[in-house]
C-alpha positions, 0 to 999 in steps of 0.5 A: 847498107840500103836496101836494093831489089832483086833487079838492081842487084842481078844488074850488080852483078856485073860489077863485082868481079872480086864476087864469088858466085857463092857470094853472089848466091848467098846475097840472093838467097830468098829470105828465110826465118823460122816463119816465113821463106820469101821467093824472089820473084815476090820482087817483080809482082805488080798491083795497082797503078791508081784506079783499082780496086784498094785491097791492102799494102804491098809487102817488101821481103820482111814484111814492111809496107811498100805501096799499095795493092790495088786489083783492076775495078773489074777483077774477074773471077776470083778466088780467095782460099786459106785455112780458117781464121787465116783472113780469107774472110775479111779480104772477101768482105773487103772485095765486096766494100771495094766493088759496092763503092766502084757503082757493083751490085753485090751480093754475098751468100753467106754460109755461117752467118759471119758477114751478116754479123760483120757488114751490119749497119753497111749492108742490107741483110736478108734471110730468105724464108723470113725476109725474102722467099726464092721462086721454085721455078723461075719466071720464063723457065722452061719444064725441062729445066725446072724439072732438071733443077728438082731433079738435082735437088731430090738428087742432092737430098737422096743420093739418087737420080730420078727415073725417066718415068719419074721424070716424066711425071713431075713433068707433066705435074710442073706444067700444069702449075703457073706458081708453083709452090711446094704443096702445090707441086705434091698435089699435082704428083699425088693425082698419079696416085690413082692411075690405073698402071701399077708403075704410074702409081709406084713412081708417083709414090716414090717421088711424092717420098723424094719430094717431101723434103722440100716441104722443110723449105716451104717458107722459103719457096712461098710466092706469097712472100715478096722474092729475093731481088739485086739490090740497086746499088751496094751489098747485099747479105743472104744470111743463109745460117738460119736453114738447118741441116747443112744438106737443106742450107746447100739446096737454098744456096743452090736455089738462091745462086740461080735466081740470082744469076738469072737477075744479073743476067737480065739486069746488066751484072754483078758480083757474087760472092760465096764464102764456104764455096766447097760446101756447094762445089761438086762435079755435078754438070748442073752445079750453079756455081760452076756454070757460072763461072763457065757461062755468066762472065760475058755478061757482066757476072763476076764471082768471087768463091772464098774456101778452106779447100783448095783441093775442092775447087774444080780444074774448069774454076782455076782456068777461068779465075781471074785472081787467085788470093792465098793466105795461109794454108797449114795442110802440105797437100792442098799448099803443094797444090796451090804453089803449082799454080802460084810459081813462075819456076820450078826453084821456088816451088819449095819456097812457096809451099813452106811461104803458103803454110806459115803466112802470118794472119791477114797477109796473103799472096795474090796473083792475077793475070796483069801480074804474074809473078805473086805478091804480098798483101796485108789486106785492110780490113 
C-alpha cells in the first residue's frame, strides 16, 4: 500500500464509513519504535522554497529523505541546542558556511577549539592575544561604560561589585588614559595610593587586588598588537581554547562579543555565532550576549548561540529566536522543557520529549517562525 500524509489521510477519512474509529486511531497513531516516536504534525512543517539557506533533508516518519531543508537567507536569531556529540556542532559550522556563501560577514567564538580545527583551510583562524589583540576600551566609549564593563569583569573574576568609591576611582584613572592597556590602567590607580584620605587609599588598594587579574590578559588587550576586525567577507574563527582558566576564556569572550558587536554595528552586520554559549549566559543586565540578542537585530546582527544547556538559555533569548534547532537531549528536564516550546498541542508533548531524548546523531527538529509546526532535519555536514 503506498504511503500517504497525514492531510490526505484525515481527507479519507470521510470515505471510510465501514472504519471504526478505532481504526481510524490506529492508522493515525504517530510512529513509535523503541528509538524514535514521531508526532504527527512533523507532517505539516514547512522549510524551504529554493533560495534559502541549505541546511540537510527533509525527514518522512521513518527517516527517509523527502526534499531539502532550507531556512530564509536571513534566519534571524537562532538557537542550536543538544547533548554532546549529538550534531549541535556541525549544524553551526553549517549555518556559518551556508551565510559566508550568501555574501554574510561571519564569525565564530569558538570555546574549545573544535572549529578552528574543523573549518581549517576554509576559514580565517585567529587567536587573540597571539594573532589579534582586543582594545580594553573601545574607540568612542564613553568612562561610564568602559568602566561598567571593568566592573563586570572584576565582578565576574571576584563574585563581588565595586564600591561607588571604588567606582569613582577607576573612573577618574580611565579618563586620564587615551590607550589604555593593563598596566597603564593599574598605574593610574596605584597614584591613589598616596592620597591622603584613609578610605581613597584602602579602595585604591583593594581595586589594585581586583584588577591584577587581568594582567594574565595583557597580551590580549596590548594596543601595540594590531586589534580583532570583521572580515571582508567568509568566516572567521576566534579560537579562544588557548586562555586558560575557563573563568579568564569567558572574560576574553566577553571582551572579544563586544568589540565585535560594535564592528557590526558600525559596518552594516553580521552574523556571530557562539558555541558553549551557557559558559557565558547569565543574568547579568550588562551580559553581551543577551544584549545583543535584545538591541543588534535591527542593525542587521544575527546571532547564532549553540549550547548543551537548554535550561541555560534565558527567557528574553527564546522570545526573540528566530529559529530554534534541537538535536538530541537525553536529560527529561531540559527535553521537557524544550518540547514546551516545540509542540503545537498538548497531545503531542509526550511524543516530543520521548522524540527529543533518542533523536539519532545528526538529525534535529528545527522550527522557525515561517513553519510552525517542527520538522525533521538530517543536517549535511
Amino acid at each position: 500500500m503506498e504511503a500517504v500524509g497525514v492531510e490526505e489521510a484525515l481527507e479519507g477519512v470521510g470515505a471510510w464509513p465501514e472504519a471504526e474509529p478505532p481504526t481510524v486511531v490506529e492508522v493515525l497513531r504517530p510512529l513509535e519504535t523503541p528509538a524514535l516516536r514521531t508526532p504527527l504534525t512533523t507532517y505539516l512543517a514547512r522549510l524551504g522554497g529554493g533560495g534559502g539557506l541549505f541546511v540537510g533533508w527533509l525527514l518522512d516518519h521513518m527517516l527517509r529523505r523527502v526534499g531539502r531543508a532550507e531556512l530564509p537567507r536571513d534566519p534571524g536569531h537562532v538557537l542550536v541546542v543538544g547533548a554532546t556529540g549529538s550534531g549541535k556542532s556541525t549544524t553551526l559550522r553549517r549555518l556559518c558556511t551556508e551565510l559566508a556563501r550568501a555574501g554574510k560577514r561571519v564569525v565564530v567564538l569558538d570555546w574549545v577549539g573544535e572549529h578552528a580545527e574543523a573549518m581549517r583551510g576554509r576559514a580565517r583562524i585567529v587567536r587573540p592575544g597571539i594573532d589579534a589583540s582586543i582594545p580594553l576600551r573601545e574607540r568612542g566609549e564613553s568612562v561610564e561604560m568602559f568602566v561598567d564593563r571593568l566592573a563586570y569583569y572584576i565582578e565576574t573574576a571576584w563574585g563581588r561589585e565595586l564600591t561607588p568609591l571604588q567606582r569613582r576611582i577607576l573612573a577618574t584613572a580611565a579618563s586620564r588614559i587615551d590607550e589604555p592597556s593593563v598596566e597603564r590602567l593599574l598605574a593610574a590607580v596605584s597614584r591613589w595610593l598616596a592620597s591622603d584620605r584613609r578610605d581613597y587609599a584602602q579602595s585604591a588598594d583593594a581595586l589594585i587586588s581586583r584588577l591584577s587579574v587581568l594582567r594574565a590578559l595583557s597580551r590580549v588587550f596590548d594596543p601595540g598588537t594590531p586589534p580583532l576586525r570583521l572580515p571582508e567577507r567568509g568566516v572567521l574563527v576566534l579560537d579562544l581554547s588557548s586562555v586558560e582558566p575557563p573563568w579568564l576564556r569567558k572574560l576574553v569572550a566577553h571582551a572579544a562579543l563586544y568589540h565585535v558587536l560594535r564592528e557590526a554595528r558600525e559596518r552594516g552586520g553580521a552574523a556571530v555565532a557562539v558555541d558553549e554559549a551557557h559558559n557565558l549566559l547569565d543574568t547579568d543586565a550588562r551580559n553581551a550576549v543577551v544584549e545583543a540578542f535584545l538591541e543588534y537585530r535591527k542593525f542587521g546582527v544575527g546571532m547564532l548561540l549553540a549550547t548543551s544547556d537548554f535550561t541555560e538559555i534565558p527567557r528574553q533569548l527564546l522570545q526573540n529566536a528566530s529559529t530554534v534547532i534541537a538535536h538530541r537531549i537525553p536529560s527529561l528536564r531540559q527535553a521537557e522543557a524544550l518540547a514546551d516550546t516545540l509542540c503545537t498541542t498538548r497531545s503531542e508533548r509526550d511524543d516530543w520529549v520521548h522524540t527529543l531524548r533518542t533523536l539519532p546523531t545528526g538529525i534535529a527538529a528545527i522550527v522557525n517562525r515561517a513553519s510552525p509546526y517542527p520538522a525533521l532535519v538530517e543536517i549535511e555536514p
